[in-house]
VOMAR-623548 format. One line per 5 residues: number of its first residue (from 1); for each residue x, y, z of N, C-alpha, C. Coordinates in steps of 0.2 Angstrom, whole numbers. Layout:
VOMAR-623548
NUM	X,Y,Z,X,Y,Z,X,Y,Z  ...
end
This chain:
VOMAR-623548
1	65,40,-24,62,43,-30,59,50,-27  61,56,-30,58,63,-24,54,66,-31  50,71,-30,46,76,-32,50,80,-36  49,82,-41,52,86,-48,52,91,-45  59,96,-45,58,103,-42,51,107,-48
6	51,113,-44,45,114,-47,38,112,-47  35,107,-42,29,103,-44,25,107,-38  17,106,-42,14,108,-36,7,105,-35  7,104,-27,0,96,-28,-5,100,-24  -10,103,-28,-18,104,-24,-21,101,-18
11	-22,104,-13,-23,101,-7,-32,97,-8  -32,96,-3,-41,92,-4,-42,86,-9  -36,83,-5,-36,72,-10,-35,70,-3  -32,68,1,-30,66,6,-34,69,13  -39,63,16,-39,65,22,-38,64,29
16	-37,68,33,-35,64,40,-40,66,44  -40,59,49,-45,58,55,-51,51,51  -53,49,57,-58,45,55,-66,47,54  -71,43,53,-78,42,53,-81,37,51  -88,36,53,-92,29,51,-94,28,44
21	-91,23,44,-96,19,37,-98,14,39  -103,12,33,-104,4,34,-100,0,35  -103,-6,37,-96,-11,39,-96,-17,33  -90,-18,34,-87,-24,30,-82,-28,31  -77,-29,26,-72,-33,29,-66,-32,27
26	-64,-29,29,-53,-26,28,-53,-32,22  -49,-29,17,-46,-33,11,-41,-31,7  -36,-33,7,-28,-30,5,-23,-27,9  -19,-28,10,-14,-24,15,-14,-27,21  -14,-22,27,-15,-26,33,-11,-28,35
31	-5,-27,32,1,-31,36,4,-32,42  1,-26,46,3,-27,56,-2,-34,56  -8,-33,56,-12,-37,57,-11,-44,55  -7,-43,50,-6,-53,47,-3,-56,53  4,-52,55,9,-51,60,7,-54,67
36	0,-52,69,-2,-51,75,-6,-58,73  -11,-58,68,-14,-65,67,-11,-72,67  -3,-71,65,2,-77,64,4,-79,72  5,-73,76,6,-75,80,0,-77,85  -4,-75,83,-10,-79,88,-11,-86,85
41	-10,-88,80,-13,-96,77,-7,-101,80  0,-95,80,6,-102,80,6,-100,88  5,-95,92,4,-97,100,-3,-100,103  -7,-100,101,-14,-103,102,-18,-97,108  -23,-98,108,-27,-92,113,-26,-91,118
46	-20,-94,121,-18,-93,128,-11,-88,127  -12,-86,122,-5,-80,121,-6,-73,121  -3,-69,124,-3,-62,126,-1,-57,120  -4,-55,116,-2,-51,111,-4,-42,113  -5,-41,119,-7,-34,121,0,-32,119
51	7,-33,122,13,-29,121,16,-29,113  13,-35,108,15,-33,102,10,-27,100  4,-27,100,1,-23,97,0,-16,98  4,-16,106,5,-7,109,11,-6,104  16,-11,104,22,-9,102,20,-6,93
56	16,-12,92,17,-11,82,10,-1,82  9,0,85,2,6,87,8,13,87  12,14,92,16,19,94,10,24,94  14,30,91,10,37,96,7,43,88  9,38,83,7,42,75,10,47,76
61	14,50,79,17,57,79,20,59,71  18,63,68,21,64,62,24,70,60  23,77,65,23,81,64,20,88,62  19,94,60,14,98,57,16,97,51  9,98,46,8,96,41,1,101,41
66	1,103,33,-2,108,31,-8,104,30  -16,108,33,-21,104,34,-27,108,32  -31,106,27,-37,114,23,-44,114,26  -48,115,25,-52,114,24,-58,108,24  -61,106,28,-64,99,30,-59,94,33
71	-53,96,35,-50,91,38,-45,88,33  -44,90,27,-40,87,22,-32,92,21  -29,87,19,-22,92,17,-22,94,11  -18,101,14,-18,106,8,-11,105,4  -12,110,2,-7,113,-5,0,110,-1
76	2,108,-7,12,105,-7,14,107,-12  23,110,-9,27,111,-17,29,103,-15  32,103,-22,37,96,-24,43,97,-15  45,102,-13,50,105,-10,47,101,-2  40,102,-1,36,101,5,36,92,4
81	35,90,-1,33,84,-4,38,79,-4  44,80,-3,52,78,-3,54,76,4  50,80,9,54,80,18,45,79,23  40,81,20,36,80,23,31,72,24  30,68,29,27,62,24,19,64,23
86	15,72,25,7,69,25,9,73,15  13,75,14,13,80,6,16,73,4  21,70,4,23,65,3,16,60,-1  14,57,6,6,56,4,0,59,-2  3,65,-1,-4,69,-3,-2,68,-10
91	4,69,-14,8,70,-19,9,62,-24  9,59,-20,9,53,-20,3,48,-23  -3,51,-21,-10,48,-23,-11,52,-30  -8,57,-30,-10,63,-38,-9,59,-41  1,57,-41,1,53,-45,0,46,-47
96	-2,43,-44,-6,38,-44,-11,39,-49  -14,44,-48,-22,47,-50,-22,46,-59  -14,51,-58,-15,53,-65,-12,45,-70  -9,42,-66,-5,37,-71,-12,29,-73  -16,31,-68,-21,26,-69,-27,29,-73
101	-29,33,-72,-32,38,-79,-33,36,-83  -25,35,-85,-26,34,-91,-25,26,-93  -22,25,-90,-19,16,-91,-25,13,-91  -29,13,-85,-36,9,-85,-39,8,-90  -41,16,-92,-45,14,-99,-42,12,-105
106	-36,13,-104,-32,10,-110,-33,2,-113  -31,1,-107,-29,-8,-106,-34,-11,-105  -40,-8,-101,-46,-14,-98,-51,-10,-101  -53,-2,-102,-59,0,-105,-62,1,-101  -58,2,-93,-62,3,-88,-60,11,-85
111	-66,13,-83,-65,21,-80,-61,21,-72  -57,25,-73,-53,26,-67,-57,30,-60  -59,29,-58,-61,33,-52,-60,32,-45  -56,39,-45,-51,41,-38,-56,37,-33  -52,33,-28,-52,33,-21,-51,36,-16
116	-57,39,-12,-55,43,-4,-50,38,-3  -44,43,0,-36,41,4,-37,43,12  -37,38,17,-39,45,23,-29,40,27  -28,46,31,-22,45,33,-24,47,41  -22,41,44,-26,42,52,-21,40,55
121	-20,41,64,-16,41,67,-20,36,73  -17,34,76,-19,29,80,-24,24,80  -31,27,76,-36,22,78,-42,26,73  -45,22,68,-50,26,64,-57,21,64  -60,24,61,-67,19,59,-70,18,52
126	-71,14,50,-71,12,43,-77,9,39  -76,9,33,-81,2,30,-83,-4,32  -75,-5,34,-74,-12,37,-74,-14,44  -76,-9,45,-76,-9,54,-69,-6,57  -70,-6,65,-62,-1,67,-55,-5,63
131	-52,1,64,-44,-1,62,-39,3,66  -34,0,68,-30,5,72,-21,5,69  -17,5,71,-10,8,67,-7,-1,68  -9,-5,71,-7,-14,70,-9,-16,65  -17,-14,62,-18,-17,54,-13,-14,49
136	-10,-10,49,-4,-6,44,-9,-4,38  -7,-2,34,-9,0,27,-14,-4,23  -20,-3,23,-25,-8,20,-30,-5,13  -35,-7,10,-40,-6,5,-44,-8,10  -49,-5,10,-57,-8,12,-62,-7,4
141	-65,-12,2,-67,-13,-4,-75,-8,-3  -77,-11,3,-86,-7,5,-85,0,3  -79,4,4,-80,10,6,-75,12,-2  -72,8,-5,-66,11,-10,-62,13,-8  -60,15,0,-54,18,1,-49,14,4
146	-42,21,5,-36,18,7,-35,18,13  -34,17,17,-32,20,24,-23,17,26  -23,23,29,-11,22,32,-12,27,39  -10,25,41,-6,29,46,0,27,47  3,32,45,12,36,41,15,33,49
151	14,29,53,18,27,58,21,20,57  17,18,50,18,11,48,27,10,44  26,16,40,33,18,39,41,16,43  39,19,51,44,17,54,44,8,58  39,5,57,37,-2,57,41,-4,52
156	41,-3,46,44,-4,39,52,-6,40  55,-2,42,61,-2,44,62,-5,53  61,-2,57,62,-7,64,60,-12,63  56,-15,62,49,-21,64,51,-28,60  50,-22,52,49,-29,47,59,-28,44
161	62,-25,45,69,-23,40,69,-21,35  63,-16,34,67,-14,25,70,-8,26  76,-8,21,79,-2,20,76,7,22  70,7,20,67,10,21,68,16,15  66,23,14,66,28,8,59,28,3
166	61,35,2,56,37,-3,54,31,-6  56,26,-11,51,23,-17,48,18,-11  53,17,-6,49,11,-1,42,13,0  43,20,5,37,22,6,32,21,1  32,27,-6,27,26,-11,25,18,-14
171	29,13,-13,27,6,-14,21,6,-12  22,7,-3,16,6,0,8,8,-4  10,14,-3,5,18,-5,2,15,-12  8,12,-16,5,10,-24,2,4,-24  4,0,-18,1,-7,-17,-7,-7,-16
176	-9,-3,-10,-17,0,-8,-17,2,-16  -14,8,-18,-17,7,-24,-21,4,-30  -16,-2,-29,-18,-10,-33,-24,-12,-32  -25,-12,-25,-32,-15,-23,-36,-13,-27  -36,-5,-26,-42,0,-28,-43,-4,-35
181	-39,-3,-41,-38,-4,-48,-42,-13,-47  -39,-16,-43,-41,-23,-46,-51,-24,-44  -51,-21,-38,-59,-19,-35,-63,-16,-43  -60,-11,-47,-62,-8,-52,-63,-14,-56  -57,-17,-58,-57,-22,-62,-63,-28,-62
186	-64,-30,-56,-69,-34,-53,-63,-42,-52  -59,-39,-49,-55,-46,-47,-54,-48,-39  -57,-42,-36,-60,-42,-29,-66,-47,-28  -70,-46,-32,-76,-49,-31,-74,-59,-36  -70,-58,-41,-68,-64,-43,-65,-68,-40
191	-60,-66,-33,-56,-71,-30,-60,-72,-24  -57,-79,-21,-60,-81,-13,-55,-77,-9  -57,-74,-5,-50,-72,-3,-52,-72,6  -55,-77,7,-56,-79,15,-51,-84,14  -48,-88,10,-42,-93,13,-35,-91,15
196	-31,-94,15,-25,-93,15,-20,-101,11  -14,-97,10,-9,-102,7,-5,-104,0  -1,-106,-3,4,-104,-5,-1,-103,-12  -5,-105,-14,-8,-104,-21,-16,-101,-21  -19,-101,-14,-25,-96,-13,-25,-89,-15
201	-31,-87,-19,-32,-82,-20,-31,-74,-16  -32,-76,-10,-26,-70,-6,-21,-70,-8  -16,-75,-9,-9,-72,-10,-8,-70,-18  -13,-73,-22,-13,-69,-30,-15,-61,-30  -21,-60,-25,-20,-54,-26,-18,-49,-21
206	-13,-51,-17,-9,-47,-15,-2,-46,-19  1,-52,-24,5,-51,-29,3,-48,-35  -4,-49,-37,-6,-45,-41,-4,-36,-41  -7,-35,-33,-6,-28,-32,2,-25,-32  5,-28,-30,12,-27,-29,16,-26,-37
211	12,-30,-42,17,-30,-51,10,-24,-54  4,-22,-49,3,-16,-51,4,-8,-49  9,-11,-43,12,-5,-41,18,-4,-45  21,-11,-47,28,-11,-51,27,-6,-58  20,-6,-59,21,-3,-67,19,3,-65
216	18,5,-60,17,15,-59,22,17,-56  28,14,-55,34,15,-52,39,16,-58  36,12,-64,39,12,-69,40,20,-73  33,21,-72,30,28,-75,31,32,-73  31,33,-67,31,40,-62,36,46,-64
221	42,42,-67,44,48,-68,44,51,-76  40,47,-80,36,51,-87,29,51,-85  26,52,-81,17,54,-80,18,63,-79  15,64,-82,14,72,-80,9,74,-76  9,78,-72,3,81,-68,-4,87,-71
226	-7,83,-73,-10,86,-78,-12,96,-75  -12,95,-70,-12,103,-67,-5,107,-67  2,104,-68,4,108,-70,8,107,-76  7,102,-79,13,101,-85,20,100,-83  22,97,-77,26,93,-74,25,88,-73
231	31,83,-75,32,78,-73,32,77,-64  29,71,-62,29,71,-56,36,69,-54  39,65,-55,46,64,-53,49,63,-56  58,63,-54,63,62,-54,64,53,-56  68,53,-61,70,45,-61,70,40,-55
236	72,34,-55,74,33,-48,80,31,-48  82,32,-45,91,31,-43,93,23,-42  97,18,-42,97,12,-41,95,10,-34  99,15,-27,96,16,-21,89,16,-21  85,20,-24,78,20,-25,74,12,-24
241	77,10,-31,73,2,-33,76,-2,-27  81,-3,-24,83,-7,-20,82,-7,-14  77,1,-12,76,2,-6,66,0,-6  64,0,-13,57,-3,-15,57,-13,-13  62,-13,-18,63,-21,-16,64,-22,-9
246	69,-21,-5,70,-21,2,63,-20,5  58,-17,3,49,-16,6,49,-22,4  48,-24,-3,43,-28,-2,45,-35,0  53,-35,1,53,-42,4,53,-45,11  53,-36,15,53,-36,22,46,-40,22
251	37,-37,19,31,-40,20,31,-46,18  36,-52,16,33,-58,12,33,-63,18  28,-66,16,24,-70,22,30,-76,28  33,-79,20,40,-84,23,44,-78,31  45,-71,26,51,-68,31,47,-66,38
256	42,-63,38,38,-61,44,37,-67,48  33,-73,45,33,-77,51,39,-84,53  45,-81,50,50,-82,54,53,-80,58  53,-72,57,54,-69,64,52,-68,67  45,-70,67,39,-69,74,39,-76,78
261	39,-80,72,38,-87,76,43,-91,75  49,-91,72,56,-95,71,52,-101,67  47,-101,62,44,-105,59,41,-104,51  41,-106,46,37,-106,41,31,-110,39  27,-107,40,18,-113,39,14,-110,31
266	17,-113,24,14,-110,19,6,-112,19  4,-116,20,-4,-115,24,-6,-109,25  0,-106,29,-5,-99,30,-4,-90,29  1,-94,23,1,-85,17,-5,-83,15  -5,-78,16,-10,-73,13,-6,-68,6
271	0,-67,9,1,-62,5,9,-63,-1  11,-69,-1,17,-73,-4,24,-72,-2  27,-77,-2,34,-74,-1,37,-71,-3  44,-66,2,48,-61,-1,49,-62,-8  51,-68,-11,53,-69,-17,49,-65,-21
276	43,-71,-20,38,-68,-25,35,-61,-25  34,-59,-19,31,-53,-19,37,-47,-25  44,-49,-22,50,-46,-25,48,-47,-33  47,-52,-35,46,-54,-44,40,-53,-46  34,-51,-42,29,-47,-46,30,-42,-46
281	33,-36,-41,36,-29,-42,39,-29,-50  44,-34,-51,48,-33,-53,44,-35,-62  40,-40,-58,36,-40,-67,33,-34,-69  30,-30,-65,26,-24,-67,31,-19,-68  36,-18,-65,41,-11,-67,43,-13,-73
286	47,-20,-77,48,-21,-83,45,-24,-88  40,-19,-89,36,-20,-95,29,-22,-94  28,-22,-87,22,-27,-85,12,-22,-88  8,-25,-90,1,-24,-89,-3,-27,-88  -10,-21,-88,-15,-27,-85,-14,-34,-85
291	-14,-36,-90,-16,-42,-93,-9,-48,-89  -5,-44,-91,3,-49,-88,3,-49,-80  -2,-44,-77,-1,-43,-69,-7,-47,-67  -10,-51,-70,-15,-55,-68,-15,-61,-65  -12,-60,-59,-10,-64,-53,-15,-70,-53
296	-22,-70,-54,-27,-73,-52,-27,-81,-57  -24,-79,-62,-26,-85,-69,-18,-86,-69  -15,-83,-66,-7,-87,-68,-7,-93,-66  -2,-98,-70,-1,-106,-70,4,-104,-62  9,-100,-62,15,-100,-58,14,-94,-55
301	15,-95,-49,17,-88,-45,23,-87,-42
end
């Protein structure tokens, strides 16, 4: 799903590099990290995970990318926004921004307010203590923000198999999203979400976040940019959604820790099966709201 010719996204939302905040506890996303936890439970403490972790880390190399002011990324055409990932990103959280606007107060009477997005390459420091390119794409609740580094992308495809593409990527981005939105909601603070397994509160609202990314994938290409009176995208093509479902079924708990461990232990989902993870998407793109994306009170997952 690419950027409507003619679109143009204000620099200073996105920023890159780390710094300190208070500490807390990573919550949503995370997915290297599940990766690397699963295989430390099913090899026991006597297992060597130093060579997964350099591998899943790589070198963040992204390329030059336009950079303003306090360390934040600047100005993108739709055209910069199409082939670059930090515009990609940058373009990508606008629209976010603007579809939750309005939705939130709509649905729940709750005010939407923007999350810091920071895009870091190797190794940042956080709300929730250090993170490096192994924890993948996460929420930290303490601090409201998003954090990726764009190297996760190609983990997405080598590592975990997804097809890979535009809507893939933005999933990600729309799932951290979710977090943000359910933290607003107070569904953060509603679930336990130190356990794991097939009907624990982790794996609801990590399906939660995922049929809340479905319904702004819905939108995206009727949301307007309220700075320019442009539509932020273009339709999405059926490669599009097929290359979004291919994400989300690469991260579902069954498929990863079969191919880390040639095993599946539902005991210790955090974030649902491919299936499900697939069928929350797919509830929020068709037709899905607040109310129907409430993972947490659902009978069935």
């Amino acid at each position: 799903m690419t950027f409507t010719e003619g679109g143009q996204f204000e620099g200073g939302r996105v920023r890159k590099g780390g710094g300190s905040r208070r500490t807390g506890v990573i919550a949503g996303g995370g997915i290297g990290a599940v990766l690397v936890a699963l295989l430390a439970m099913f090899l026991g403490g006597g297992g060597d995970l130093s060579g997964l972790t350099s591998a899943l880390t790589g070198d963040g190399t992204q390329g030059q990318v336009p950079v303003g002011e306090g360390g934040f990324i600047g100005d993108c055409t739709a055209v910069q926004a199409n082939i670059d990932p930090e515009c990609e990103l940058s373009a990508t959280v606008q629209s976010l921004d603007a579809y939750w606007a309005e939705v939130l107060p709509a649905q729940a009477g709750v005010q939407y307010v923007q999350p810091p997005v920071e895009s870091f390459s190797m190794a940042t420091t956080t709300g929730c203590g250090s993170a490096t390119a192994d924890t993948g794409p996460f929420y930290c609740p303490p601090d409201q923000t998003i954090y990726i580094d764009l190297s996760f992308y190609d983990d997405l495809v080598q590592r975990f198999g997804s097809s890979g593409g535009p809507l893939a990527r933005k999933y990600v981005v729309a799932h951290e999203m979710g977090h943000h939105i359910e933290n607003l909601l107070g569904a953060m603070d509603a679930a336990q979400r130190g356990g794991s397994g097939a009907e624990s509160d982790s794996v609801r609202i990590e399906l939660m976040a995922d049929c809340l990314a479905g319904m702004w994938a819905a939108h995206a290409a009727t949301t307007v940019d309220p700075d320019t009176g442009i539509v932020f995208m273009n339709p999405p093509t059926q490669q599009d959604l097929d290359d979004a479902v291919s994400a989300a079924q690469a991260v579902g708990d069954d498929r990863i820790q079969r191919a880390s461990t040639g095993q599946v232990n539902p005991d210790l989902f955090t974030h649902g099966t491919s299936q499900q993870r697939v069928e929350w998407f797919a509830r929020g793109y068709n037709g899905g709201t607040l109310a129907t994306c409430n993972a947490l009170d659902a009978a069935r997952l």
